[in-house]
C-alpha positions as CSV (number, residue, x, y, z in Angstrom):
1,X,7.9,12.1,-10.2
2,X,3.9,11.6,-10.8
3,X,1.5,10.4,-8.2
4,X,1.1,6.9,-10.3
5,X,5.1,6.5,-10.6
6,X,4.3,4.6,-7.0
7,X,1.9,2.3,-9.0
8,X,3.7,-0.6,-11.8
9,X,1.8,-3.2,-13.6
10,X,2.8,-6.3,-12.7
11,X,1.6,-9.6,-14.2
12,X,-1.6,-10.4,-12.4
13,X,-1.9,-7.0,-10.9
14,X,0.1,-4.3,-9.7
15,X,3.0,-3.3,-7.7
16,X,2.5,-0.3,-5.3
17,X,5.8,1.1,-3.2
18,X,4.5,2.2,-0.1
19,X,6.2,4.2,2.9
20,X,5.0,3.0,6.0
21,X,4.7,5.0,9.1
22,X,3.7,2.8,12.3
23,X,2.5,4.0,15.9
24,X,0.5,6.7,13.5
25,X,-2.8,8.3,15.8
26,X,-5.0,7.0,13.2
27,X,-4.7,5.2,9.7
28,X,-4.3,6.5,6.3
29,X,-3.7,5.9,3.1
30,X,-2.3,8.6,1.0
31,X,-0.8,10.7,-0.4
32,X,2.1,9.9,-2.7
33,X,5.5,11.6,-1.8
34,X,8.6,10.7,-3.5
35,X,7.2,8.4,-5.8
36,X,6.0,6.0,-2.6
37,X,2.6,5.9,-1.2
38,X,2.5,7.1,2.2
39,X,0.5,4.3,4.6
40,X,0.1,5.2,8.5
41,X,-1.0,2.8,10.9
42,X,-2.0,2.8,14.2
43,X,-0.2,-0.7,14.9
44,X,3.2,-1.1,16.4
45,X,6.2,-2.5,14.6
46,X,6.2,-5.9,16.4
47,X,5.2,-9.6,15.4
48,X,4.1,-8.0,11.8
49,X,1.3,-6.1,13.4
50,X,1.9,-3.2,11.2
51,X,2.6,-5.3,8.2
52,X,-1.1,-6.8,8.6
53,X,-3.0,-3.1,9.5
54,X,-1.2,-2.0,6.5
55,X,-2.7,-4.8,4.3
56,X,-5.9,-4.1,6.1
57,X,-6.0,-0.4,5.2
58,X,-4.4,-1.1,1.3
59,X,-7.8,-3.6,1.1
60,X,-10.3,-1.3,2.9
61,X,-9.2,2.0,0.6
62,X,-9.6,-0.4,-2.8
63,X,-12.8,-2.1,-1.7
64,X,-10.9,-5.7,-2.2
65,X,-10.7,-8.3,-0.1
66,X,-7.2,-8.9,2.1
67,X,-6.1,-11.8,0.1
68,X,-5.5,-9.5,-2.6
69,X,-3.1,-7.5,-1.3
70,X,0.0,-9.3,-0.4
71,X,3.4,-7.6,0.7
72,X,6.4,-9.1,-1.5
73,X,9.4,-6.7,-0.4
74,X,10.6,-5.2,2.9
75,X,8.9,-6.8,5.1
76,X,10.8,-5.5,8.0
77,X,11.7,-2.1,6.7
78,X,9.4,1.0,6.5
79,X,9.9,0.6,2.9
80,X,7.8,-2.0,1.1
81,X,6.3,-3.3,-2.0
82,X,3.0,-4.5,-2.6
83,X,1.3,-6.8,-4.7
84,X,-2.2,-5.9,-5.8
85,X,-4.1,-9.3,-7.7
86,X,-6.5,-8.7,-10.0
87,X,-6.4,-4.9,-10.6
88,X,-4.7,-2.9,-13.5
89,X,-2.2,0.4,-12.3
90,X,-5.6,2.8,-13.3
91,X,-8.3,0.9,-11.1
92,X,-5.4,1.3,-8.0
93,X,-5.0,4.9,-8.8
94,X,-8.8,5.8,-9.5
95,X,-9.5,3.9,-6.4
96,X,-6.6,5.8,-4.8
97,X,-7.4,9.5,-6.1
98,X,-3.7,9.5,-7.4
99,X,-5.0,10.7,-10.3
């Protein structure tokens, strides 16, 4: 499975599958492994604190504001979907390096 098989266009934007790793010793975005993109945050699992660093970290790596990135599947599982507005799958990757 490619790199970008973690990125989908979606109308309005794209959908990214992220694996999320909480409790990480620093955040990261990257890289892709079994077709997910791996996100580690520093945040525990509790009261959606990881759900919001991960948002925080998906804006900060493609330079677009938090709005924009909006979690529409798992949010209590370490397995989620992502909705990016107002970027097509090749700006995600470029901005990415998923190449």
């Amino acid at each position: 499975m490619t790199a970008t098989a973690a990125v989908r266009p979606r109308p309005g934007g794209v959908a990214l599958a992220l694996r999320v790793t909480p409790r990480a010793s620093k955040t990261v975005v990257g890289p892709v492994r079994d077709g997910r993109l791996i996100v580690r945050v520093t945040a525990p699992p509790v009261e959606s604190a990881a759900n919001e660093a991960t948002v925080r970290a998906l804006a900060e790596a493609l330079g677009i504001s938090r709005s924009s990135v909006q979690i529409v599947a798992g949010h209590a599982s370490r397995q989620k979907v992502v909705h990016i507005a107002g970027m097509s799958a090749a700006d995600v990757a470029r901005a990415l390096g998923l190449g």
